[in-house]
Structures are given as structure tokens and as C-alpha cells.
C-alpha positions in Angstrom: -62.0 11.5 101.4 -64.1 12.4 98.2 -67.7 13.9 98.4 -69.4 15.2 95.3 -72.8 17.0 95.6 -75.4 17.7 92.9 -72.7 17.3 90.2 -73.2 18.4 86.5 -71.2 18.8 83.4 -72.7 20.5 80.2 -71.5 20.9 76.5 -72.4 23.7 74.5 -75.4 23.6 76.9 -75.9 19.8 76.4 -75.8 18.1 79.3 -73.2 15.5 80.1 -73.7 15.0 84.1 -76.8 15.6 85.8 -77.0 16.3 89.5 -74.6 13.1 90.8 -74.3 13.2 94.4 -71.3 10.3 95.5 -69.5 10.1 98.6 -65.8 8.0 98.3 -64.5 6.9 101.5 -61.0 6.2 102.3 -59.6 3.0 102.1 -62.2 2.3 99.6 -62.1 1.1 96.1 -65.0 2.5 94.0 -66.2 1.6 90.3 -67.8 3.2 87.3 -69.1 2.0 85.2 -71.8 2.1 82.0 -72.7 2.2 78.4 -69.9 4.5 76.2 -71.0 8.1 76.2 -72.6 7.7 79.7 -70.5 10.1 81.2 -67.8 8.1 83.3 -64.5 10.0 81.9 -66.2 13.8 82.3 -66.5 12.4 85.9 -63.5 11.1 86.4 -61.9 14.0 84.8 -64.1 16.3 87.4 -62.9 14.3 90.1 -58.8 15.4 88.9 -60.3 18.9 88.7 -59.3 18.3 84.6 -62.8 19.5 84.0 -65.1 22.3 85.8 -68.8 21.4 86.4 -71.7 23.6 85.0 -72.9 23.2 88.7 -72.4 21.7 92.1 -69.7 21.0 94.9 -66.6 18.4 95.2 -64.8 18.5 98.6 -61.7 16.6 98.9 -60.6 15.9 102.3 -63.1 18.4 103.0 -62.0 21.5 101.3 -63.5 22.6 97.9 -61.4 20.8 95.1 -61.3 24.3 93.3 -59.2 25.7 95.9 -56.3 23.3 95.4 -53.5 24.4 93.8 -52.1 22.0 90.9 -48.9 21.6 93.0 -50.8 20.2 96.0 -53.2 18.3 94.0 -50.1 16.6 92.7 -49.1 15.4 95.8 -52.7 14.4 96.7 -54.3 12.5 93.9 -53.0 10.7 90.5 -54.8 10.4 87.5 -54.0 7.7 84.7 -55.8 8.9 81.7 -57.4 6.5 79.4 -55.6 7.3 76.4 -51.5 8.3 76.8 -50.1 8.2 73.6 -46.6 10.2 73.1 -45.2 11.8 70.4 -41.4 11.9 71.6 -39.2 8.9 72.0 -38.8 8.7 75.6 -37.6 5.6 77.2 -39.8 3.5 79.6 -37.7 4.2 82.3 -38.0 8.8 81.5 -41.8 8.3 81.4 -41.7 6.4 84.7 -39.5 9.3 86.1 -41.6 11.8 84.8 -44.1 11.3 87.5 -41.1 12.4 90.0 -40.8 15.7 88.0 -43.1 17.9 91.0 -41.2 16.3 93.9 -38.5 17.5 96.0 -36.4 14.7 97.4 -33.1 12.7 96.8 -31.6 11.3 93.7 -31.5 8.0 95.9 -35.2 8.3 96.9 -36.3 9.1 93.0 -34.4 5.7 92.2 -36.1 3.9 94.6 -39.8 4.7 94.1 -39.0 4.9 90.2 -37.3 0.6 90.3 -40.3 -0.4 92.7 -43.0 0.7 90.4 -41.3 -0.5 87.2 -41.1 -3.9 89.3 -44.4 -4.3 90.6 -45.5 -3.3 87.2 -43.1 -5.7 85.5 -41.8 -3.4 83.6 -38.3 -2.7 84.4 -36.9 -5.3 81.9 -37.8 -2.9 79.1 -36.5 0.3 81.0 -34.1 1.2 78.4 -36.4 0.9 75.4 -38.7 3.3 73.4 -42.1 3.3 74.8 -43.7 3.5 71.2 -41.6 -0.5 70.5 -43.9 -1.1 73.6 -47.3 -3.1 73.0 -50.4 -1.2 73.5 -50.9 -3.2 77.3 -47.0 -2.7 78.3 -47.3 0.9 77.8 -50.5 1.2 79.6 -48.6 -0.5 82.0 -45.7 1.9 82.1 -47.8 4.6 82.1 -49.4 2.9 85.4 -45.8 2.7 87.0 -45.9 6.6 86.1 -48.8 7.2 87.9 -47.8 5.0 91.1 -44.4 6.8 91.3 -46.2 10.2 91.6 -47.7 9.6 95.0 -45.2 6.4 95.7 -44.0 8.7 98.9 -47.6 10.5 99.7 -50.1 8.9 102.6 -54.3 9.5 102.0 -54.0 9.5 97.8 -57.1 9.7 95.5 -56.0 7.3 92.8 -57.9 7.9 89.5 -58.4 5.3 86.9 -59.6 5.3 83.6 -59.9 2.0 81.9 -56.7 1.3 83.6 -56.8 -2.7 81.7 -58.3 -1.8 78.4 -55.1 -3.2 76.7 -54.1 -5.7 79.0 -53.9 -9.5 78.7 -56.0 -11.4 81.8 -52.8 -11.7 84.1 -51.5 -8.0 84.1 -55.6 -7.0 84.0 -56.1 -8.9 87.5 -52.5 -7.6 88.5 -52.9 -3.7 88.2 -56.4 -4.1 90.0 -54.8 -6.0 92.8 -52.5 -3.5 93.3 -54.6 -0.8 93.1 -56.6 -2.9 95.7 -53.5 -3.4 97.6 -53.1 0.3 97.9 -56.5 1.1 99.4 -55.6 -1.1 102.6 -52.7 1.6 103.5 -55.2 4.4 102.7 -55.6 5.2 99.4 -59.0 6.0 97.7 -59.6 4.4 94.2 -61.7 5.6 91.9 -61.6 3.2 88.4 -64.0 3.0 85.3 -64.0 -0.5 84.2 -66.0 -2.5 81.4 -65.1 -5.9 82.3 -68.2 -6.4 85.2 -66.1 -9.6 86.4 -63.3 -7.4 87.3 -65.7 -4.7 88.9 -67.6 -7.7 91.5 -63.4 -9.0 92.0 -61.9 -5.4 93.1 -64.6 -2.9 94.0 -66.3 -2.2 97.4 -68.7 -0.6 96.0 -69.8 0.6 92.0 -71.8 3.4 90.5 -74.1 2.5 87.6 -74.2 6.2 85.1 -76.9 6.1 82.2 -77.2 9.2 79.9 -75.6 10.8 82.7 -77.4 10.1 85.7 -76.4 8.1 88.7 -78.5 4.8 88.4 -77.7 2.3 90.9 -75.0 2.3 93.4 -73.8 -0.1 95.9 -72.2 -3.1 96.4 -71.5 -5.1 93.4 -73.3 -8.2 94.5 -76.3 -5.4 94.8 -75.9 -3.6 91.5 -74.9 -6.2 89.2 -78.2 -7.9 88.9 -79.4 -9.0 84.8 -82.2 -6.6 84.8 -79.6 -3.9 85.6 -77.1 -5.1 83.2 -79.5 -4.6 80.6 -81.3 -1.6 81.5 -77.3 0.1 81.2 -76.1 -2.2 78.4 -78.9 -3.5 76.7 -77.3 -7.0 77.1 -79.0 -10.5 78.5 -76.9 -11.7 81.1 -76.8 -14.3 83.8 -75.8 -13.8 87.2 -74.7 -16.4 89.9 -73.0 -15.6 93.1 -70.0 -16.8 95.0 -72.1 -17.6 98.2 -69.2 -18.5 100.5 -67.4 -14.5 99.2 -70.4 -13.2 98.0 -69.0 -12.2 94.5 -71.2 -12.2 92.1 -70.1 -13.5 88.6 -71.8 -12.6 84.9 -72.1 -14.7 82.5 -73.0 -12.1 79.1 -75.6 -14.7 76.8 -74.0 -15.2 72.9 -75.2 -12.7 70.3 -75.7 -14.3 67.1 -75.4 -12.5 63.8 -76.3 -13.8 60.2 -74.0 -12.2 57.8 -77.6 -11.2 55.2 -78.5 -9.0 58.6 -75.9 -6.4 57.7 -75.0 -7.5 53.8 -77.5 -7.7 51.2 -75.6 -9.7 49.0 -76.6 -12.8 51.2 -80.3 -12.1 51.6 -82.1 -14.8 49.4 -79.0 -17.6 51.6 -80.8 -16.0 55.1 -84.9 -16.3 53.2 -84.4 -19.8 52.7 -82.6 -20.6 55.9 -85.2 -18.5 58.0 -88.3 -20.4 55.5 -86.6 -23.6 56.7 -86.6 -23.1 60.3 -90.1 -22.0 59.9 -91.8 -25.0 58.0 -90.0 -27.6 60.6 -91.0 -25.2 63.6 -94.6 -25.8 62.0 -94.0 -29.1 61.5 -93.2 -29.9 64.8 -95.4 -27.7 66.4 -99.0 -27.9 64.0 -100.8 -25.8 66.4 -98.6 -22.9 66.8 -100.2 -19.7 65.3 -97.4 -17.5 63.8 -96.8 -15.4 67.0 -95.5 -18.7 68.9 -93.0 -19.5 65.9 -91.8 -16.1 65.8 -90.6 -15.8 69.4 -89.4 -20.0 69.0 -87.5 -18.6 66.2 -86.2 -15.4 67.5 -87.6 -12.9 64.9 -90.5 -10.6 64.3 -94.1 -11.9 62.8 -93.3 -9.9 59.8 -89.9 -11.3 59.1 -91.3 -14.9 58.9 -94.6 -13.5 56.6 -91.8 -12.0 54.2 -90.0 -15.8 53.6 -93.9 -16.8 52.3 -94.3 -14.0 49.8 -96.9 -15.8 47.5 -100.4 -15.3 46.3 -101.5 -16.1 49.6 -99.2 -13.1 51.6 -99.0 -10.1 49.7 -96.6 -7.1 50.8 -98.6 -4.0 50.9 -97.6 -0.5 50.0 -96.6 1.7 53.3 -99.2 3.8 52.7 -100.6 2.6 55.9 -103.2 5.4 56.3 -105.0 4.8 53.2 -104.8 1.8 53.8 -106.9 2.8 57.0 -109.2 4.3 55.1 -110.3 1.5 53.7 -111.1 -0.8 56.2 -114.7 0.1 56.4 -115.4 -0.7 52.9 -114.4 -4.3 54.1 -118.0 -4.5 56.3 -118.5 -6.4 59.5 -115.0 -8.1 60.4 -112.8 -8.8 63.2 -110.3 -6.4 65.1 -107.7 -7.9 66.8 -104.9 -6.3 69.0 -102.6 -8.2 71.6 -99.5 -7.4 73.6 -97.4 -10.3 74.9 -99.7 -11.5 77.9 -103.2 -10.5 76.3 -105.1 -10.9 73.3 -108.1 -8.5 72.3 -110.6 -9.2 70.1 -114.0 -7.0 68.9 -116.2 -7.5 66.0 -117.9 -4.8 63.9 -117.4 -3.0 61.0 -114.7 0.1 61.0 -116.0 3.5 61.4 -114.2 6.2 59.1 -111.1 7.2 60.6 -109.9 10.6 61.9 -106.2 11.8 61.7 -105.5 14.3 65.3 -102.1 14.0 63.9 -100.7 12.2 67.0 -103.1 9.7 66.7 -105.8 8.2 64.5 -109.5 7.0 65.9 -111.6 4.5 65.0 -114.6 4.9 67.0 -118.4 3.6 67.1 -120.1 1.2 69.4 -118.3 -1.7 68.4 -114.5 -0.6 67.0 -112.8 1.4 69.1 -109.1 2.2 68.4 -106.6 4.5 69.2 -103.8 3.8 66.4 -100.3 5.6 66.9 -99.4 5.4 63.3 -96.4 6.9 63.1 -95.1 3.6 65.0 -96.5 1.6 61.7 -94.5 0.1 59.0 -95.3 -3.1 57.0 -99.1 -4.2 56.0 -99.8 -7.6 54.4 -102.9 -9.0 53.2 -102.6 -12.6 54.3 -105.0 -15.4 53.5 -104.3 -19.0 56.1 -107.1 -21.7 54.5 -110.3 -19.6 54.3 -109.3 -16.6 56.7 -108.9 -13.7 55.1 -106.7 -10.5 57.0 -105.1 -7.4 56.9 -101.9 -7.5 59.4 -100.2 -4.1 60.2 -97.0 -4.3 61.8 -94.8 -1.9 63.3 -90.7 -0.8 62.6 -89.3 -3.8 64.2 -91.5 -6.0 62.6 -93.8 -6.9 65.4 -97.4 -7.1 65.3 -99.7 -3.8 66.3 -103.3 -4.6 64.4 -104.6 -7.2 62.3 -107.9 -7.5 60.7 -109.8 -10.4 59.9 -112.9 -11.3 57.9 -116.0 -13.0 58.9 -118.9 -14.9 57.2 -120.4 -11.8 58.0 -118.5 -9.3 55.6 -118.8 -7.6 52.5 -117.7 -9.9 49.7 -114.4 -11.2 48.9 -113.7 -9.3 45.8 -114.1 -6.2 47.8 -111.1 -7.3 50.0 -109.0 -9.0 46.7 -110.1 -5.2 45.0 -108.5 -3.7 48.2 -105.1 -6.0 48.3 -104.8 -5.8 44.3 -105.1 -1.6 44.8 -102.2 -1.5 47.4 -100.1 -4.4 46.6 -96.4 -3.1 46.4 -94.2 -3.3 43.7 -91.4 -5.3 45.0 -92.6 -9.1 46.4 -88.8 -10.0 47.3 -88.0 -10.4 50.5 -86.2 -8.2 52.7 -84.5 -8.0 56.1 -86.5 -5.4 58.4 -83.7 -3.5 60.2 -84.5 -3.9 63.8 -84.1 0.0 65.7 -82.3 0.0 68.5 -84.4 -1.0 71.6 -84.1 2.2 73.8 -84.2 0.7 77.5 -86.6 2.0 80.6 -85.6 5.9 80.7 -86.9 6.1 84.2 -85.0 7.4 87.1 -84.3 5.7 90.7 -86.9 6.9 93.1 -84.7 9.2 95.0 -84.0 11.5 92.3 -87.7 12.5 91.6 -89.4 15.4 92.8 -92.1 13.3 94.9 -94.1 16.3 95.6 -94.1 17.9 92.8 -95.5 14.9 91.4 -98.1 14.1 93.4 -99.3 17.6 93.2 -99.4 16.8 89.3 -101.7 13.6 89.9 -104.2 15.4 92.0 -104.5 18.3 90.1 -105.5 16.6 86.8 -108.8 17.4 85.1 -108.3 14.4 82.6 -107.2 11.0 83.3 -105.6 11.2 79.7 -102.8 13.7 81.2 -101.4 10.6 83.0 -98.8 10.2 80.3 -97.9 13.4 80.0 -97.2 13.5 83.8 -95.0 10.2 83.5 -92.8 11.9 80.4 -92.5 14.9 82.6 -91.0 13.2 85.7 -88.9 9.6 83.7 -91.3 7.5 85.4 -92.4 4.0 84.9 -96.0 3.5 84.8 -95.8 1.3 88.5 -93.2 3.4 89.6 -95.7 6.4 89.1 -98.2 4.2 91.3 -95.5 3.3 93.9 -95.0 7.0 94.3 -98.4 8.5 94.1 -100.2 10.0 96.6 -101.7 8.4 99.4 -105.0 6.6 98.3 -104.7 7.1 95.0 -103.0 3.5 93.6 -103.4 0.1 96.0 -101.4 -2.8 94.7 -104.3 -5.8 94.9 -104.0 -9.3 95.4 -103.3 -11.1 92.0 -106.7 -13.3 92.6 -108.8 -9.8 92.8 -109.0 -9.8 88.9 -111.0 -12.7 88.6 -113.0 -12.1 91.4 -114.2 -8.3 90.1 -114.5 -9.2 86.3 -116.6 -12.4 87.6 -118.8 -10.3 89.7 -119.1 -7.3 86.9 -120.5 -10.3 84.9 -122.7 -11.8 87.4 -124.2 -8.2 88.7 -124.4 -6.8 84.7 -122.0 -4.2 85.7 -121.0 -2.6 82.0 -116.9 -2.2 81.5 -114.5 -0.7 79.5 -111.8 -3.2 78.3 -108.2 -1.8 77.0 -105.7 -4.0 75.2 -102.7 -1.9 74.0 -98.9 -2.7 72.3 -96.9 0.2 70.9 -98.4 0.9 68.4 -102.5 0.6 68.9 -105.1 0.4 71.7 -108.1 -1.5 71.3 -111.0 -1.1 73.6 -114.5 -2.9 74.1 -117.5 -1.2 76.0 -120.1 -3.3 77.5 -121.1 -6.4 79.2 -119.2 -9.3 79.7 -121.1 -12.4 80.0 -119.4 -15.7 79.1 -116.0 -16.0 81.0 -114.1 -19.5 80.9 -110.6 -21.0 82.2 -108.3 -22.6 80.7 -105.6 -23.9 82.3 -102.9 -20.6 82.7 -105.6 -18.6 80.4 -108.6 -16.2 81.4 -111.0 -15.7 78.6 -113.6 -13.7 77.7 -115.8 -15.7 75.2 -118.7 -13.2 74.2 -120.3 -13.4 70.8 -119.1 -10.1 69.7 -115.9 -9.6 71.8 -113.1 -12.4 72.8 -110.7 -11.4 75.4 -107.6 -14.2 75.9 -105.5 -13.3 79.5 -102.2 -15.1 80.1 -102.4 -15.4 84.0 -99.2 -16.5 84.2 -98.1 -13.4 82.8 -99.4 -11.6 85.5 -97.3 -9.6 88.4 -98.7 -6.9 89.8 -102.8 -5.9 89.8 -103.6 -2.3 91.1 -106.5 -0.2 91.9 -105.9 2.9 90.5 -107.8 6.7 90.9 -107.5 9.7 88.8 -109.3 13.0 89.1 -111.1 14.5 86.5 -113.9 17.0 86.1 -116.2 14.4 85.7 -114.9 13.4 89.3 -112.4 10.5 90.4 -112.0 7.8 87.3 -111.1 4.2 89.2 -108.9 1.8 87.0 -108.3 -1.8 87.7 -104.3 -2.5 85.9 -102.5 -5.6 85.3 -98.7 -5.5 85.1 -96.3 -8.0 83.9 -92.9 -8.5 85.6 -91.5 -5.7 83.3 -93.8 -3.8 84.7 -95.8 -3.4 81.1 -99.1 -2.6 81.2 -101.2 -6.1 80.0 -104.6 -5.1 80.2 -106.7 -2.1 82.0 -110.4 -1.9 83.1 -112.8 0.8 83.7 -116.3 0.9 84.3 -118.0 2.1 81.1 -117.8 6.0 81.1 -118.1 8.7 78.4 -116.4 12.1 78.8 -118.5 14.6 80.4 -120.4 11.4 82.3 -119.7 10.7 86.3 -118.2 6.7 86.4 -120.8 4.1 87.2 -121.1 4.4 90.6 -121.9 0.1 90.3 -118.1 0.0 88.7 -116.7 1.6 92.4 -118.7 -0.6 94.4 -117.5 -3.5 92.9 -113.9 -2.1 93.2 -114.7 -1.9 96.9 -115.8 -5.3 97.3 -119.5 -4.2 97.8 -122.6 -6.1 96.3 -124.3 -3.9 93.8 
């Protein structure tokens, strides 16, 4: 019926559609749907030949679209717009007749077709009134009747739908998809854009998932309407169960809760004490949860919760964060710390001065080695728990990126209470941290990338460092990159390899490279690794100078990955969680313009050094 090939739509050279390539059957009811602004009415309005595309092909019935008159597309397909708002006083019954207007047949015939769809519509007990007395559902329901009565005589119709229920109540939503359903079992072609995902896994064959644009997913809706789909198009959590006996799947959208202080300041000191609350009985409850644990019990950031115990034991700094950096070395030997979800990293030494390359700063000497992505950094506190001392950076939303603590080895205190007193801010009220958006994975299904371009990419890199521009380049998850990459080049490993090659690295002296990163920092130890203990779902490292704390049961994917360089192939042992977010990485310990440790691919390969 429909086939639409490397479809796009552009704005004022912004780009609305990107290269969608569909194919609508006859007899077939199809869905759109996705997050407002993706692009499902410029489609739709494509598909009615309302709109030209910047580029590509759509053959109805196998003829270019373009070529259709307006006369015989009327006959052919029907478009119900999402808005239909009229300025004239027509009755219900003259806007139902004006989808007769193009047709030549009898005054008896017009009657007919015009009295069925008012009564399938039910709407033909208001036929003599104006449609603006009308409800905003009972005229989207005339204006369906309207739409029906166009091609009510016509065989093989491409009916068009956009947001066809948006006004309805529950009965008249399920009844004007049922008819439209009822219509694609005598040959018609539906094409609908629908929010209500319920509706979608009731009516549709099949549904296309657009995102900024793009075709995402499509398929059958017990295929495409899966939670971590849901959420990659809506940013919405979302439980999924399916009819096994019809195999309809059925979402369940989870609550969003709101406090009225996160979007009123008049009610912030009400939502400090209600937040302090929840925090003192978490702790009360739960005496050895460190503040990380009570943030994610309690559904808000590390920073939030520090902000409730403003005192003279957690001091707001000014956001001067990078003289704040500055600074750190003037605090002597102390401890780094830098963790993601799964993994925690920690290195002792004293701070090097740092450099600003403007896109990042460093911190590098033997012992702290840091790549900090400051412009990702917000809030610093100087926090004191007993007798530990820290600085803790975090980043926009609040969360975590560095935190430095003292040691029995640094300079004295008053150089740290010298350091907090210089850079304590103004303002020691609390505050709600506006949360930014979360932008969700902007990587692309597999089939639209340009596999061998990309691979060309990966084996002609000089430095493994242009990894990340290669994965901007092509929208491409870090394991997706490895799914795709060229042959030999990234092995998925059994999850019980990890163990087995930082065991042997420590039992054969092999030194390694150890990177921890979050959003905002990466922290990196160079060395041996000696002392490694289990404990229960944890892997640790438990070195005098470094500590390395693994969540196994974080763990998803491990991979084996190579990357050329000038300095030859660089091998990379990775550990994914089931987000596919990089936990922890490993290399043998290198230095640019040095060949790798030819001990480090050995053990890779499961040889004996």
C-alpha cells in the first residue's frame, strides 16, 4: 500500500525527519508514536502529501505520491488532522457532508454514507446543532464521521490519524480505534499517532517508535513496548506485563511524585525539614549506611541531603570550583576518591598542581591521577563526619563526582579550616538543586549506522583517546561500538575472566592501570596490585596506598578490547553494567610514546608470564 524510503523533512535547514524508511501493508493498522516534537505529525502530514520532504521517495500503491492529483488522492486516502477547529457555525450534520463535497453520486447515496457515519460515530443525535455547542471529544468525533464519509464508497483507503482520541472519554477512545480496526479487515491501511501506549498494544499490528526524528524501533507492539524503550522515548519508568493467552502487552506508567518547594520557593524551609526527617530515621534505621546508600533510599542527590545539615560541620562552598582545585595540594598527603554506581576508587597522595586544557583539568603525578571535566561541576562542601575531614565536589544534579579526604598523614588541620573559612559562601540556607533534564541514550539502532565507515574509523586511529570522538561521530553506545567493531578488535569475555586476570596480574607482578570514572571525573591508579579480597557480592582491592571496591553484582558484560595507536595495539579489559555504563576499565601500565607491557597481553590471552 504505502512505502516510504529514506524520508526527510527539514526546517529552515533544521532537520525534522531523518532518513525513515517504513513500509505499510494493506489491511494493516500501523502506530506512531513518541515524545512531542519527535516528528510524528510532519510524517503523517508527508504521508497526505500535506507536506513535501527535503529528500526521499513515498510510493502509494506503487506510484510516486507526488504524482497524484488532489482529486484522486481524495478518493484514495483521508486525513483527520489533529486540531479542526472552525470559525463558521456549521451544523454537525454540514461538516459531516462536507467530506462528500469531491464526490459525484446520488442525493440518496450522500444520505446514506453521511446517516451511517454520524451513527457509527454516535453522533447523529446532535446533527442539527452547532459544532462549536459540541464538547471538545464530540467534535473530534464529528470530525471523524467527516473523515469516514469521504472514502465511505472507496475500496484500498490509506486512512490517516492524528491523535484521533485526544479528547475522547475511554468508551468513544476504544470505539473510534475499533472502527478504524474494523476498516482494515475490508482493506483499508491505517496509519494513527497515539499517546495512550495501552491503546497502541490493543489496535495496532505493528508501531514505529520516532525520537528526534529518527525511526527507533519498529515492530510488533509486544516487541517495541518494552520499559527500557519506554524510557529511552519518554524518559518514563514503566512496567510491562503481557497478555500471554493474546499476547498484548499492557503498561503500567510508575507514579511521579512532586513536592510543591520543588517548583515554589515559598515552601522550601516545609520540604528542608521534611527531607532532614526522612534522613535522620533512614540513619536511624540503617546506622551503617554511608550517605550514598541514604540518598538513593531516599530518592535524591548526595548534595541535597548535605544541604538539610548546613552547620559547622558541612559548609557550602563558593562555586569557584577551580580555585578551589587549586588548592588541594596545599592540603598535603590525603585521599582521592571517585566512584560510579557499581565501583568505588580510591588513591592516596598529595595533589599535584593542576592544569586547565580548557576541556578538561589534570591532576597528574605518580600517585593522583585525574582527569576532571569541570564544567560538569557545581556544588563543593567541606564536610567533617567524627574526625574525617573532606572536600566533596558534586556535579549539576547534585550527585557525587570527587571527594577528598584527609589522613593522619596531612598537613595540619588549620590548613584545611584556613582553606574552608577562605571559600565558605555567603548564603548557608538551604536550597533545592534544580535537577536538568536527564537527556536519554542518543544512540541509533544498528541498522542505521554506516558499519564500514566506522570500522575504518577504529582501525585507523593513532590514539586510543580518539575512541570518543569516533562514538559522538556515529550516536553510538560505548558496547554498541564493540558489538559493531571490526573483527578481532572487541571479544565479549566470560563474566568470571575479571577475577581470574586481575588475580593473576597480582600473582605474576604484572603492573596495571586502573580507571574509575562518573560524569564528571576519572580517576586512575598505576601500579601493582597486591592484596585482593572478597566479600560477599564485592571485589576489593585493599592495597596500602590504593583501595578499589567492585560491585559484582553490578556486572553485565566484560570485554577485551584493542585499539591502534602509534605506539602499536593498546588492549583494554571493560566492565559494563546492564545500562551498558562503563564500571571500571584496565590496562597494562603504559605511558604515551611507550609499546604496552607485552606481560599485560599475555595475561589477556590466558598465557603464563
Amino acid at each position: 500500500m504505502l512505502q516510504v524510503q529514506s524520508l526527510s523533512y527539514e526546517i529552515k535547514g533544521r532537520p525534522i525527519l531523518r532518513d525513515i524508511d517504513i513500509s505499510i501493508q494493506k489491511g494493516e493498522f500501523y502506530a506512531i508514536v513518541g515524545a512531542n516534537g519527535a516528528g510524528k505529525t510532519s510524517l503523517l502530514r508527508m504521508l497526505a502529501s500535506d507536506l513535501k520532504p527535503a529528500k526521499g521517495e513515498i510510493l502509494f500503491k506503487g506510484k510516486p505520491l507526488r504524482s497524484y492529483s488532489l482529486k484522486e488522492l481524495a478518493y484514495a486516502r483521508a486525513f483527520l488532522h489533529q486540531s479542526n477547529s472552525m470559525a463558521m457555525a456549521f451544523t454537525v450534520e454540514e461538516v459531516v457532508r462536507m467530506g462528500r463535497y469531491h464526490l459525484k453520486a446520488s442525493q440518496e447515496q450522500h444520505n446514506v454514507a453521511i446517516a451511517e457515519c454520524m451513527r457509527i460515530c454516535e453522533v447523529e443525535h446532535v446533527g442539527d446543532r452547532k459544532i462549536q455547542q459540541l464538547s471538545g471529544g464530540e467534535q473530534q468525533r464529528v470530525h471523524f464521521a467527516r473523515v469516514l464519509a469521504q472514502v465511505w464508497d472507496q475500496k484500498d483507503v490509506l486512512l490517516l490519524l492524528d491523535e484521533p482520541v485526544a479528547s475522547m472519554d475511554i468508551q468513544f477512545q476504544h470505539q473510534t480505534l475499533a472502527i478504524a480496526k474494523a476498516l482494515t479487515a475490508v482493506g483499508f491501511s491505517v496509519v494513527a499517532i497515539l499517546h495512550e501506549l495501552n491503546l497502541v498494544a490493543q489496535y495496532a499490528d505493528r508501531v514505529l517508535m520516532l525520537k528526534s526524528g529518527r525511526k527507533w524501533w519498529e515492530g510488533a507492539p509486544i516487541e517495541v513496548l518494552k520499559p527500557e524503550n519506554i524510557y529511552a522515548i519518554f524518559g518514563v519508568q514503566t512496567k510491562v506485563s503481557t497478555d500471554m493467552a493474546t499476547l498484548t502487552p499492557s503498561v503500567q506508567t510508575c507514579t511521579v511524585h512532586y513536592s510543591a518547594a520543588k517548583f515554589n520557593s515559598n515552601y522550601k524551609h516545609e520540604l528542608a525539614m521534611e527531607l532532614k526527617e526522612k534522613y535522620e530515621n533512614y540513619k536511624k534505621d540503617n546506622p551503617k549506611a554511608r550517605i550514598y546508600d541514604c540518598a538513593k533510599a531516599l530518592k535524591v542527590s548526595e548534595a541535597q541531603l548535605l544541604l538539610t545539615q548546613l552547620s559547622d560541620d558541612v559548609v557550602l562552598l563558593k562555586d569557584d570550583i577551580w580555585a578551589i582545585l587549586q588548592e588541594l595540594p596545599r592540603l598535603g598527603h590525603v585521599m582521592a576518591l571517585t566512584r560510579n554506581d557499581a565501583c568505588v576508587h580510591e588513591r592516596k597522595g598529595t595533589y599535584p598542581t593542576p592544569s586547565n586544557e580548557g576541556h578538561v583539568v589534570l591532576f597528574h603525578n605518580d600517585d593522583i591521577d585525574l582527569r576532571v571535566f569541570i564544567q560538569n561541576w557545581a556544588y563543593a562542601f567541606a564536610v567533617k563526619v567524627k574526625d574525617l575531614l573532606s572536600i566533596q565536589f558534586f556535579d549539576t544534579a547534585g550527585l557525587a563526582v570527587h571527594k577528598v579526604y584527609l589522613t593522619k598523614d596531612s598537613n595540619p588541620i588549620a590548613v584545611y579550616e584556613e582553606l574552608v573559612n577562605s571559600y565558605r559562601a555567603a548564603d548557608q540556607t538551604y536550597f533545592t538543586i534544580n535537577v536538568p533534564a536527564v537527556l536519554s541514550d542518543i544512540s541509533i539502532p544498528d541498522t542505521e549506522i554506516a558499519v564500514d565507515s566506522f570500522q575504518s574509523d577504529w582501525l585507523n586511529m593513532k590514539d586510543s583517546h580518539e575512541f570518543f570522538g569516533i562514538l559522538r561521530k556515529y550516536s553510538l553506545q560505548r558496547t554498541q561500538a564493540l558489538r559493531l567493531a571490526p573483527s578481532g578488535f572487541a571479544e565479549q569475555l566470560p563474566l568470571e575472566r575479571f577475577t581470574e586476570i586481575l588475580n593473576q596480574a597480582s600473582e605474576q607482578d604484572v603492573p596495571v592501570m586502573v580507571f574509575v570514572s562518573n560524569k564528571g571525573c576519572i580517576q586512575i591508579h598505576s601500579g601493582l596490585i597486591t592484596k585482593l579480597v572478597t566479600m560477599e557480592n564485592w571485589f576489593n582491592v585493599l592495597d596500602p596506598q590504593f583501595n578499589l571496591h567492585l560491585n559484582m553484582d553490578a556486572i553485565d558484560q566484560i570485554w577485551q578490547v584493542r585499539k591502534p595507536s602509534t605506539d602499536g595495539d593498546v588492549n583494554a579489559l571493560e566492565v559494563y553494567d546492564k545500562q551498558g555504563n562503563l564500571i571500571v576499565q584496565l590496562f597494562g601500565k603504559r605511558k604515551p610514546g611507550i609499546p604496552e607491557l607485552e606481560s599485560w597481553r599475555s595475561l589477556l590471552q590466558g598465557q603464563k608470564v
